[in-house]
C-alpha positions as CSV (number, residue, x, y, z in Angstrom):
1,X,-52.0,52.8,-306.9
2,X,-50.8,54.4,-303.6
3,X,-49.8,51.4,-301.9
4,X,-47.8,49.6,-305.5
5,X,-45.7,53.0,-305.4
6,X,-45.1,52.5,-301.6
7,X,-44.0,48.9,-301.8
8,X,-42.1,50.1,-305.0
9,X,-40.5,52.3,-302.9
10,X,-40.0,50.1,-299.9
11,X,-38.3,47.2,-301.9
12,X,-35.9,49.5,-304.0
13,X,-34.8,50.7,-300.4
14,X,-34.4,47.4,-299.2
15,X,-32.4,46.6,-302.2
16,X,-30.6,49.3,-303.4
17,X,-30.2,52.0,-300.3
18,X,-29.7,49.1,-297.0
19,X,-27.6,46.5,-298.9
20,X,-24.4,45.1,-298.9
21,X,-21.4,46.1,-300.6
22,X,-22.1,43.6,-302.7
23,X,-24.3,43.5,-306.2
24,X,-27.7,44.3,-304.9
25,X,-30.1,42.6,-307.4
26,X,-30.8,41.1,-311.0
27,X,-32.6,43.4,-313.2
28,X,-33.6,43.0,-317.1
29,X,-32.6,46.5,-318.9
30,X,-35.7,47.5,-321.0
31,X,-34.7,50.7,-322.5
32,X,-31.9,52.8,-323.0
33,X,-32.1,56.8,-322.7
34,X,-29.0,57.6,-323.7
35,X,-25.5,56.8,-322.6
36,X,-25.8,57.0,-318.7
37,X,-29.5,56.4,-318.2
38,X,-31.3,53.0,-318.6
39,X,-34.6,51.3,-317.4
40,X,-35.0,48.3,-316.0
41,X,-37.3,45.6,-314.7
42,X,-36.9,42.5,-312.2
43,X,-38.3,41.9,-308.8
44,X,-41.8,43.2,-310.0
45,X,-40.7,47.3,-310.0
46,X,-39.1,49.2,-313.0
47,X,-36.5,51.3,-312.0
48,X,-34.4,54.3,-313.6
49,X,-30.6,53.9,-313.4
50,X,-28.4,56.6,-313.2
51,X,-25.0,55.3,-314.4
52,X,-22.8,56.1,-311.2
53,X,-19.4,57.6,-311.6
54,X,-20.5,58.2,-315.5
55,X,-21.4,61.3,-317.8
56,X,-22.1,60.8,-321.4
57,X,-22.3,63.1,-324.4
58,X,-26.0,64.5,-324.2
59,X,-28.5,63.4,-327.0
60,X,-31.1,66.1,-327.9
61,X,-34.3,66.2,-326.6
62,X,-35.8,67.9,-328.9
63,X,-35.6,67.5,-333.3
64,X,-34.4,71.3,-333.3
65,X,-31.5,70.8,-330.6
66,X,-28.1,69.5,-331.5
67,X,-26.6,66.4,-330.3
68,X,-23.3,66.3,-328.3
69,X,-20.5,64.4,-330.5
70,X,-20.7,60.7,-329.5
71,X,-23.9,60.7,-327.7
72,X,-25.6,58.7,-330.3
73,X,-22.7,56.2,-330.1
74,X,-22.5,56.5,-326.5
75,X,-26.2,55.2,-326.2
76,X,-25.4,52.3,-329.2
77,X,-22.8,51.3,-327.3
78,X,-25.3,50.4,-324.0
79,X,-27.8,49.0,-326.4
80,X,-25.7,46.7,-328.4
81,X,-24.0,45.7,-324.7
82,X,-27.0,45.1,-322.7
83,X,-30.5,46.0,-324.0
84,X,-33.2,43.3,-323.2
85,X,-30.2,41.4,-321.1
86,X,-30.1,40.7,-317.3
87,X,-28.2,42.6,-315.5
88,X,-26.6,43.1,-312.0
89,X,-27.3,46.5,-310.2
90,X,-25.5,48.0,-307.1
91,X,-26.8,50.6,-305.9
92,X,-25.7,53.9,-304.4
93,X,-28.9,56.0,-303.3
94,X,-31.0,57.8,-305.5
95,X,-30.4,61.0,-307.5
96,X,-31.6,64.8,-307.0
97,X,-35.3,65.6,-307.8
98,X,-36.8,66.1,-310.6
99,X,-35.3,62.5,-311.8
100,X,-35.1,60.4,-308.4
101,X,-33.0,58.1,-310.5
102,X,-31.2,55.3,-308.9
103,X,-27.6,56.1,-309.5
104,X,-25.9,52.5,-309.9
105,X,-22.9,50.5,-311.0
106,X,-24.5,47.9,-313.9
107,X,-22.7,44.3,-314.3
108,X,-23.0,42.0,-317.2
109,X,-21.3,38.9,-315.8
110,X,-17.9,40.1,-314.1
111,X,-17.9,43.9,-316.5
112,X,-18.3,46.9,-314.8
113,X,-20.4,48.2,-317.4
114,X,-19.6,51.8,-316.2
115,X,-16.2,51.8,-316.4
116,X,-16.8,50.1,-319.7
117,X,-18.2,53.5,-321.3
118,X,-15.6,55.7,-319.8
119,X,-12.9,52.8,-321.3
120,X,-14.4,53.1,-324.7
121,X,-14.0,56.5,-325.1
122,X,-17.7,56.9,-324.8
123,X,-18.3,58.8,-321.3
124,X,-16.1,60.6,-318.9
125,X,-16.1,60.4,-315.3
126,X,-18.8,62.2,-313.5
127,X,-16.9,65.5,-312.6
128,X,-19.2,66.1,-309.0
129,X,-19.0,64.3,-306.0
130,X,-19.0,60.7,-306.7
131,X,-21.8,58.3,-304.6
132,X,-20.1,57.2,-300.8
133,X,-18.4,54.3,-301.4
134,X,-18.7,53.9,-305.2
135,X,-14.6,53.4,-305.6
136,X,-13.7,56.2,-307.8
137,X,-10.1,55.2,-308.8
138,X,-11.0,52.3,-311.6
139,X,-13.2,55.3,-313.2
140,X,-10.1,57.3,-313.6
141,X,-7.8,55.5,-314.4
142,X,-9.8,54.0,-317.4
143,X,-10.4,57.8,-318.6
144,X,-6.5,58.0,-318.8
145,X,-6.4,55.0,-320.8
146,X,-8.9,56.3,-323.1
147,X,-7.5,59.6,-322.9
148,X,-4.0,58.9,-323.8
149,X,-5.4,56.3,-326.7
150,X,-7.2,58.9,-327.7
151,X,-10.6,56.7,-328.1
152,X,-14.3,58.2,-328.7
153,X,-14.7,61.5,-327.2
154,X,-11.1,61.9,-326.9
155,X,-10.1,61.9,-330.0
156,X,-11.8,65.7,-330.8
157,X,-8.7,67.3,-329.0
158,X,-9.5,70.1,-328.0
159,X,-12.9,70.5,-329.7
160,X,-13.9,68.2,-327.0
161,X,-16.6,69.5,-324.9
162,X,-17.5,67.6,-321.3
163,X,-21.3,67.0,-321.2
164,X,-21.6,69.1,-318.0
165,X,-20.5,72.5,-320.1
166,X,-22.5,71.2,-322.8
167,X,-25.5,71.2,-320.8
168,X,-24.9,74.4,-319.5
169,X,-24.6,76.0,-323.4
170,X,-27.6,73.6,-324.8
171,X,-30.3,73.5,-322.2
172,X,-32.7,76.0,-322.0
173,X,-34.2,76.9,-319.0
């Protein structure tokens, strides 16, 4: 068991953390979490992406917690778009602990599937520190378009709430 999660390990670093610029491998997405998380299989691992440069509306975790406006659309929008397809996935590094989520751009064909959800109306962009040398600028200016069309999340005005100050009303700690 010790050595599959070390070869695991070793060959998402070799694809993900020490590649090119370029698309770093071909993946088949197996489940979606919600609107910024997926699973996904290829090159004998499973690995947890972290949609880079994305935050969507938060789906509850639990039957007595309330889910953020459009997070169920947000996820049905990533399930009609690329569950059980193949994938590309570039990677940016991995996410903080407790997840150690790959954060990564997805591609189906030439669509940034990222900047996709943020077009849509669906997901903002990621308000923190974006991954070095994920390019930021495509991610914003498809929120203005969005924004100013006033698509998905958008359109609640300002009874829109950003999913980071929704997690910090909703999630008990």
């Amino acid at each position: 068991m010790k050595k599959m999660i070390a070869k695991s390990i070793i060959l998402i670093m070799g694809l993900f953390l020490y590649s090119s610029p370029s698309i770093a491998g071909q993946f088949k997405v197996i489940t979606i979490y919600d609107g910024d998380t997926i699973m996904a299989e290829g090159h004998d691992v499973i690995i947890y992406v972290l949609l880079a440069g994305v935050d969507a509306p938060e789906i509850a975790a639990k039957n007595h917690e309330r889910t953020q406006p459009f997070g169920q659309e947000s996820k049905q929008y990533l399930e009609n778009t690329i569950l059980n397809k193949s994938v590309e996935i570039k990677g940016y590094g991995i996410g903080q602990y407790p997840y150690n989520h790959l954060i990564g751009e997805i591609f189906l064909g030439d669509t940034n599937i990222n900047i996709e959800m943020i077009k849509q109306g669906l997901a903002e962009v990621w308000r923190e520190e974006p991954p070095a040398k994920l390019l930021i600028a495509p991610y914003i200016e498809a929120q203005e378009e969005a924004r100013r069309a006033g698509r998905g999340i958008w359109s609640l005005g300002d009874n829109y709430m950003s999913p980071r100050d929704w997690r910090k009303i909703h999630t008990k700690r």
